[in-house]
C-alpha positions as CSV (number, residue, x, y, z in Angstrom):
1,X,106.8,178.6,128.3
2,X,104.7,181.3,129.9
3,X,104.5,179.2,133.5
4,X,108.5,179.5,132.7
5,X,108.7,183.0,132.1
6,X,106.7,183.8,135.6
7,X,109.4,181.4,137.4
8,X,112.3,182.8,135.8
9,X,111.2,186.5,136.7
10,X,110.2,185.6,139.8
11,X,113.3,183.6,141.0
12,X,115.5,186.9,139.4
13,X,113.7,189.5,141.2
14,X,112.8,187.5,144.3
15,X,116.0,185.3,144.9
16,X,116.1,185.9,148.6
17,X,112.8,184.3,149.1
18,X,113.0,181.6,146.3
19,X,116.2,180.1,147.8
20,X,114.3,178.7,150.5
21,X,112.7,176.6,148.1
22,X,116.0,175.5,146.1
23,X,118.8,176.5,145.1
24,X,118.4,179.3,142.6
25,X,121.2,178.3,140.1
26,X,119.7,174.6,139.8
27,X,115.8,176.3,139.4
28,X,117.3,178.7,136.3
29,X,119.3,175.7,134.8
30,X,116.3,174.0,135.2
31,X,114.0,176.6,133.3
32,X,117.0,176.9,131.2
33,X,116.5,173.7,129.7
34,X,112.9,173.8,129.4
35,X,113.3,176.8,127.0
36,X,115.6,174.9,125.2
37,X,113.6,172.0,124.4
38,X,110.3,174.3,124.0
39,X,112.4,176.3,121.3
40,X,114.4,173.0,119.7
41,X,111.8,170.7,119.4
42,X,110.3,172.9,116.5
43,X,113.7,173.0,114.6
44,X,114.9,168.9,115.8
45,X,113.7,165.3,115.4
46,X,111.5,164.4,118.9
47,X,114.6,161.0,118.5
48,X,117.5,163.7,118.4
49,X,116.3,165.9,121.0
50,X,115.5,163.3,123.6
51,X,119.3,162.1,123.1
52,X,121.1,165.4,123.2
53,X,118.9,166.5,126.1
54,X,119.7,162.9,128.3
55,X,123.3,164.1,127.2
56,X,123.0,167.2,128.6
57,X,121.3,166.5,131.9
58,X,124.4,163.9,132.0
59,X,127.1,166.2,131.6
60,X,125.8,169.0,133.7
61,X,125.1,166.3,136.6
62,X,128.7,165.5,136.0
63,X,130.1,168.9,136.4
64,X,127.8,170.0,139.0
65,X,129.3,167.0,141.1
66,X,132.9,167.9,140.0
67,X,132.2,171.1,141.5
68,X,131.4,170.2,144.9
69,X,134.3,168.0,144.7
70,X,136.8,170.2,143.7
71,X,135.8,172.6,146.4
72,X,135.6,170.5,149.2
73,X,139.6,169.4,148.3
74,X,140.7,172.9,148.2
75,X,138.6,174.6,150.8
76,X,137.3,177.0,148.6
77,X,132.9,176.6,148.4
78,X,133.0,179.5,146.0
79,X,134.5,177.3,143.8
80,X,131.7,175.1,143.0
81,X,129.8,178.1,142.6
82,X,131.6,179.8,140.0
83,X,132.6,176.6,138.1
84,X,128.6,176.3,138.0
85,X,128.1,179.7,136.7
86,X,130.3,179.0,134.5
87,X,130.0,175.7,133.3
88,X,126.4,174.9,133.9
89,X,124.0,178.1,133.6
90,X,126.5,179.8,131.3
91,X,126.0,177.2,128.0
92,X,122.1,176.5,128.9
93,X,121.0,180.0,128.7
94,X,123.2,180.6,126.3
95,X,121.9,178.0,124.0
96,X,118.2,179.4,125.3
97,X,118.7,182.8,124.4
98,X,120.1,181.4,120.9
99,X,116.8,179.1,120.4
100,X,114.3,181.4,121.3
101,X,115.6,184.1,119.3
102,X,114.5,182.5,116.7
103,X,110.7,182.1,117.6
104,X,109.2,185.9,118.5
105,X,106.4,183.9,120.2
106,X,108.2,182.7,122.7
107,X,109.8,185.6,123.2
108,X,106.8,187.3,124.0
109,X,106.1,184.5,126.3
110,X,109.0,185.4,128.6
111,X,108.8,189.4,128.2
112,X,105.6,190.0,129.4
113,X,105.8,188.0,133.2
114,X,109.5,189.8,133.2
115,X,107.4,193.2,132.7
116,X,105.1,192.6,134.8
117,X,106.8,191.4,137.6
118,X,109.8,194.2,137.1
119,X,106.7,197.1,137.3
120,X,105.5,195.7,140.5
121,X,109.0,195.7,141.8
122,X,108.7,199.2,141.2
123,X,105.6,199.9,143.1
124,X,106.7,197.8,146.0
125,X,110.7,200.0,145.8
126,X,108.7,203.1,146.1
127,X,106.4,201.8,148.8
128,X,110.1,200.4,151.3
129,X,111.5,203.6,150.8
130,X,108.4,206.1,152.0
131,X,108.0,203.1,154.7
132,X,112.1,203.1,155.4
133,X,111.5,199.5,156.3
134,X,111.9,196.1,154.4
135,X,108.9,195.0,153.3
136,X,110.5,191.5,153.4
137,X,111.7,191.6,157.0
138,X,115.2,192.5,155.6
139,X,116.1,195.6,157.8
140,X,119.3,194.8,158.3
141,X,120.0,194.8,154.5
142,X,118.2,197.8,153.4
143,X,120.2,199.5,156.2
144,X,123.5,198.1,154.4
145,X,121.6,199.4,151.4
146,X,121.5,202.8,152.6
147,X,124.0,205.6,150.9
148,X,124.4,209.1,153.4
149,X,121.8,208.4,155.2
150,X,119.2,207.7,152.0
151,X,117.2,204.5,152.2
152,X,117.7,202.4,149.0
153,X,115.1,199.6,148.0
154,X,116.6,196.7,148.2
155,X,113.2,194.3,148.5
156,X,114.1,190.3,148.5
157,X,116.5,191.1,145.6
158,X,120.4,190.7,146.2
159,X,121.4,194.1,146.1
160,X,119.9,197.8,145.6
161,X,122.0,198.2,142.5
162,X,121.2,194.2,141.3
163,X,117.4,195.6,141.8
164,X,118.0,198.9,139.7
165,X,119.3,197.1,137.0
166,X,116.8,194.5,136.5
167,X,114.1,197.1,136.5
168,X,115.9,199.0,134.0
169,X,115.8,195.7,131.7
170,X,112.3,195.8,131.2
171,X,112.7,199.3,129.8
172,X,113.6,198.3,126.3
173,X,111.2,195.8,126.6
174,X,108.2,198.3,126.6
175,X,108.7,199.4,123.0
176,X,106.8,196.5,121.4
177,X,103.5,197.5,124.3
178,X,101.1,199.3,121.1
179,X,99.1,201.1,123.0
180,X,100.7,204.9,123.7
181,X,99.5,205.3,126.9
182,X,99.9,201.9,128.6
183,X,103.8,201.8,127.4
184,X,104.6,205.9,128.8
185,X,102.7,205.0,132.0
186,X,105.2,201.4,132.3
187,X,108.1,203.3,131.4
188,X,107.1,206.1,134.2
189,X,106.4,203.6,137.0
190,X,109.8,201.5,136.1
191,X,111.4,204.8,136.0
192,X,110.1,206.1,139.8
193,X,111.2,202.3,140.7
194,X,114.7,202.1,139.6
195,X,114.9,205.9,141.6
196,X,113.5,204.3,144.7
197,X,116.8,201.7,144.5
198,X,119.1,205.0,144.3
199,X,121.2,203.1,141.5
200,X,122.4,206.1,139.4
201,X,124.1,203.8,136.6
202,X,120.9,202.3,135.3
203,X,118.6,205.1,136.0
204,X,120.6,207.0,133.5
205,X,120.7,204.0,131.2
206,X,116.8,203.9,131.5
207,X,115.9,207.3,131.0
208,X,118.0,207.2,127.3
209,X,116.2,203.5,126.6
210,X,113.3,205.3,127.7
211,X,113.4,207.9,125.0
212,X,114.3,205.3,122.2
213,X,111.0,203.2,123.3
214,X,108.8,206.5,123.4
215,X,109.7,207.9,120.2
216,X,109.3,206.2,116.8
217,X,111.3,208.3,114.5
218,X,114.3,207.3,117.4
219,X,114.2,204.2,117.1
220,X,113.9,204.0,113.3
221,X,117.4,205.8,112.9
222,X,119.0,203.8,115.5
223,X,118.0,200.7,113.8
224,X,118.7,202.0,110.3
225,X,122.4,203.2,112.5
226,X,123.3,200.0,113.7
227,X,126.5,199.8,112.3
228,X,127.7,203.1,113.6
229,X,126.6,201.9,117.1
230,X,128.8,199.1,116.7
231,X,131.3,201.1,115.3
232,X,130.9,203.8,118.6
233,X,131.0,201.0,120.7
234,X,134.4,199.6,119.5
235,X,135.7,203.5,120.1
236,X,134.2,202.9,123.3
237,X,135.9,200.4,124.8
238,X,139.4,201.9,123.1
239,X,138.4,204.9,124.7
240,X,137.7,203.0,128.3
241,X,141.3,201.2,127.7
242,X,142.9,204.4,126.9
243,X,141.8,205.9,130.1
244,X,142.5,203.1,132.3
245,X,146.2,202.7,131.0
246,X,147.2,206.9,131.2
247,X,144.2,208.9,132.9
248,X,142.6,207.2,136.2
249,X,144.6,206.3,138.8
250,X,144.1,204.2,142.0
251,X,142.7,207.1,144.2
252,X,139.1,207.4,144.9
253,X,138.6,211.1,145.7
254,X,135.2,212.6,147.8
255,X,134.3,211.8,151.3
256,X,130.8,210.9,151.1
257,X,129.1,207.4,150.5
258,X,128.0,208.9,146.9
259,X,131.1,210.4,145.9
260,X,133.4,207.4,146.2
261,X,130.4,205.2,144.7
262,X,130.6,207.6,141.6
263,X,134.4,207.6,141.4
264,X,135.3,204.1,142.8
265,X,134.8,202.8,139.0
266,X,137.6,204.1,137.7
267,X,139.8,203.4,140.3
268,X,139.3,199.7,139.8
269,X,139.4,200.3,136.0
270,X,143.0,201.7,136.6
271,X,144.1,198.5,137.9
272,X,143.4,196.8,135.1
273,X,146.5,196.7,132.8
274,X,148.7,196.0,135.7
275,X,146.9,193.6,136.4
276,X,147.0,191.6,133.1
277,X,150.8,192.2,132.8
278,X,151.3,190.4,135.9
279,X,148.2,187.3,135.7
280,X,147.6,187.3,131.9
281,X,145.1,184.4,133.0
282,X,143.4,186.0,135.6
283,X,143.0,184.6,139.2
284,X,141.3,181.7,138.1
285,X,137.8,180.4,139.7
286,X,138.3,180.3,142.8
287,X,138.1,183.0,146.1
288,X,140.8,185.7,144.9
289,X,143.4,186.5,147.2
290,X,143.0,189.5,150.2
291,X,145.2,192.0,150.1
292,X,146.5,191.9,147.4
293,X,145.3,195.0,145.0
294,X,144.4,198.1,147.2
295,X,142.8,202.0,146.2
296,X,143.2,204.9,148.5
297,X,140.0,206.7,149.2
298,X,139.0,209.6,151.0
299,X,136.3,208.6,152.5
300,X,137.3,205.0,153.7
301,X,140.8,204.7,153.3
302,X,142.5,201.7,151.8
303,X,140.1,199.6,150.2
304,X,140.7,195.8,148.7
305,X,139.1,195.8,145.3
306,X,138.9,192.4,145.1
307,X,136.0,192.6,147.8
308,X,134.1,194.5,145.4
309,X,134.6,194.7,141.7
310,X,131.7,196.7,140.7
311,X,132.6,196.2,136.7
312,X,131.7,192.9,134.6
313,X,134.9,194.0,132.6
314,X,136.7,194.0,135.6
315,X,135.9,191.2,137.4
316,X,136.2,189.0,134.0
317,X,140.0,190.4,133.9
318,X,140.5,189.3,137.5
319,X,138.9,185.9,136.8
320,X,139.8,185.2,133.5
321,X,142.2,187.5,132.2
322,X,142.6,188.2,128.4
323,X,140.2,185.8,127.7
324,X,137.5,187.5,130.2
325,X,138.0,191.0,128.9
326,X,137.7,189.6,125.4
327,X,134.4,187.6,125.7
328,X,133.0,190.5,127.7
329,X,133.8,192.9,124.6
330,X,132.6,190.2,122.0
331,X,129.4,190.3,123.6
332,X,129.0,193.7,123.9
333,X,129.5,194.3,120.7
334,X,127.4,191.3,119.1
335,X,124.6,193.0,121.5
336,X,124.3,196.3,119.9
337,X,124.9,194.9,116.7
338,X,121.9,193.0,116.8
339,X,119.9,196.4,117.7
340,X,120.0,196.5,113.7
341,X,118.2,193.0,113.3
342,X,116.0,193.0,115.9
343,X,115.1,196.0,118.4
344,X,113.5,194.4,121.3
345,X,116.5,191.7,121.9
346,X,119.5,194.4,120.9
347,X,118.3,197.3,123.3
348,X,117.8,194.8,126.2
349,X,121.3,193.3,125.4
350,X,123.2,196.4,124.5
351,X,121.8,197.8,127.8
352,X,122.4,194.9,130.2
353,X,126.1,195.0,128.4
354,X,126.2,199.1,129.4
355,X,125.2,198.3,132.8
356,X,127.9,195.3,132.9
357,X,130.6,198.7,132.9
358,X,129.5,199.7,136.8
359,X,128.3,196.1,137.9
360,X,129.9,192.8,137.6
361,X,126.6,191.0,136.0
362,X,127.9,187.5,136.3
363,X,128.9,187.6,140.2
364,X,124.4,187.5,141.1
365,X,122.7,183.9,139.9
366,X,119.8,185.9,138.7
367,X,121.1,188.7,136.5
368,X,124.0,186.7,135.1
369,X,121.9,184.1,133.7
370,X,119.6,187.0,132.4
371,X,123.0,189.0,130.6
372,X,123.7,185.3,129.1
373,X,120.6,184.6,127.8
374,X,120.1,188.2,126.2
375,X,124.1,187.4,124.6
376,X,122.5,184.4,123.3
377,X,119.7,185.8,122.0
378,X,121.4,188.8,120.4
379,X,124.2,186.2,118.8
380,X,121.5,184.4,117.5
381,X,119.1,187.1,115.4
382,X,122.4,188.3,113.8
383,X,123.5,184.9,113.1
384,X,120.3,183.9,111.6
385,X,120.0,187.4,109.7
386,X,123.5,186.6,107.7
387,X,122.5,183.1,106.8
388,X,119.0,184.1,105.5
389,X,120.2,187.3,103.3
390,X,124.0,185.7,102.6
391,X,122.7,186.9,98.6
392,X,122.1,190.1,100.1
393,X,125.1,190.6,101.9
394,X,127.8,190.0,99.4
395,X,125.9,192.2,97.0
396,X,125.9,195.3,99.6
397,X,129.4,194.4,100.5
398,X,129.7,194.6,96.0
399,X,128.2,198.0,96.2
400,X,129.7,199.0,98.8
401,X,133.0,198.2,97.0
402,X,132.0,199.5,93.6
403,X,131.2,202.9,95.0
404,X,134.2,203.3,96.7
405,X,136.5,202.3,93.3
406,X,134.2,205.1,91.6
407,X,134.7,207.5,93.9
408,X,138.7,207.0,93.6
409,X,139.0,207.1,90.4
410,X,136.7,210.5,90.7
């Protein structure tokens, strides 16, 4: 499990150098599975396990070759790779994030090399941008990288933003680190990191994890809060619908790099609900179509969205329609409700799920199957939490009901 962990971080954070080796969706399926079996084979007969895991390994051989097949008849390799996204690395770390959940030592045994690993990103994101030179003989990407003339780290990640966000994962993860001074010290130097990667969404989304992992009495009311979280996270998203439907608009104002990068966002989000009234089913799969959905900009002019759909919620919609925007909200949700049951697993959820709002998570190998696996694993503590207190449950939901007959008839 631990040599498992120090993969998986390493193929996330380092994806441009690991794909030389092979590819980087097969290497996560891969370490998928062996999470799965390490986490399993406490709860299933040895008999049981090795049949449902030669099943597995025969089905997702069997859709990985449907894949390439399907794309080489319709001339369309991205294709394959999304069917595999979606039909292979989707249900295996989904189904890895469930069966670890359940076992905290396991879960310790993949937080620390993602720590680790995320804090010397940092170092090395501060080190490319006072050097304003790839530090992986990427030049011509950390130019791309670069915002008004700003260098932005980009290291052997996939993008400055990707980068950003991954750092900011191991944020939440620094509350269970006991010793005071060790966990402000992480925090600081994943803090000066996700900075170095100029990615403003999850530097913000950092600093307020931050505070929740550096103060007790914090994160004591937000888990004894849980259900109001949930409860402002359901406003949320009526609020985000509300303002794509009769605020935004399909105009990006500001001429600068940062300006439409800031206001781009809701552009695309204003899209949206025409969108679905025209493809209730989304695009499907496959490449989507040029052309075909423009926003005005200042800075750039027209601009095809579908080049760029910076927004999980977003580019679900586009792929999937209704049914992308829904599983997007399910999880969202499920991840801050399980900030209630278990801290660690719902702030790292409920954060990658907040990030998922300025960055389509799913469209980069490494931090899709991350956002997966943390949906698993946030399903899974609150599924396990109702079937060990079911007791408990019905009587608060009694209470609950009892109070509010005795305060009517008051």
């Amino acid at each position: 499990m631990t040599a498992s962990g120090w993969i998986f971080a390493a193929v996330t954070f380092f994806p441009a150098l690991t794909s030389s080796v092979a590819n980087n969706r097969l290497i996560l399926v891969f370490l998928g599975l062996v999470v799965s079996v390490a986490a399993a084979r406490r709860i299933l007969d040895p008999q049981v396990l090795a049949l449902n895991l030669v099943l597995t390994l025969f089905a997702l051989a069997a859709t990985i070759g449907v894949s390439y097949l399907a794309a080489d008849a319709l001339g369309d390799p991205l294709l394959a790779t999304n069917i595999q996204r979606l039909l292979v690395v989707t249900p295996v770390m989904l189904f890895a994030g469930f069966a670890v959940s359940k076992t905290p030592s396991l879960l310790r045994s993949l937080a620390v090399p993602y720590v680790t690993i995320a804090a010397v990103n940092s170092g090395l994101a501060m080190v490319e941008v006072a050097a304003t030179r790839s530090l992986f003989s990427r030049d011509t990407m950390l130019a791309a990288m670069s915002r008004d003339g700003t260098v932005r780290a980009v290291l052997a990640s996939d993008h400055s933003l990707v980068l950003g966000t991954l750092i900011a994962l191991a944020v939440p993860m620094c509350g269970a680190i006991r010793n005071p001074l060790v966990r402000t010290l992480t925090l600081c130097a994943l803090l000066a990191g996700i900075g170095a990667t100029g990615s403003r969404g999850p530097f913000f989304l950092a600093i307020c994890f931050a505070l929740v992992a550096l103060v007790p009495t914090l994160r004591r009311a937000i888990a004894k809060k849980a259900r109001v979280l949930v409860a402002l996270a359901a406003v949320g998203l009526v609020g985000l619908a509300y303002m794509s439907i009769f605020v935004w608009s399909a105009a990006v104002s500001g001429n600068t790099g940062g300006d439409y990068s800031a206001n781009y966002r809701w552009a695309i989000y204003s899209t949206v609900p025409e969108f679905l009234l025209h493809r209730p089913l989304g695009y499907g799969l496959g490449t989507f179509p040029a052309g075909q959905w423009l926003v005005q900009t200042e800075a750039f002019g027209a601009k095809d969205i579908l080049q760029t759909l910076d927004s999980e919620l977003v580019y679900s919609a586009f792929t999937l329609g209704w049914v992308g925007l829904l599983l997007v909200s399910v999880a969202a949700i499920v991840a801050v409700r399980s900030i209630g049951v278990h801290q660690q697993i719902g702030l790292t959820a409920a954060l990658c799920s907040a990030a998922g709002f300025s960055l389509a998570l799913h469209a980069w190998d490494g931090l899709g199957a991350i956002w997966v696996f943390l949906v698993g694993a946030s399903f899974g503590v609150v599924w396990s939490s109702r079937q060990k207190h079911p007791q408990t449950n019905r009587l608060a939901r009694a209470r609950g009901q009892l109070k509010a007959s005795s305060a009517f008839e008051n």
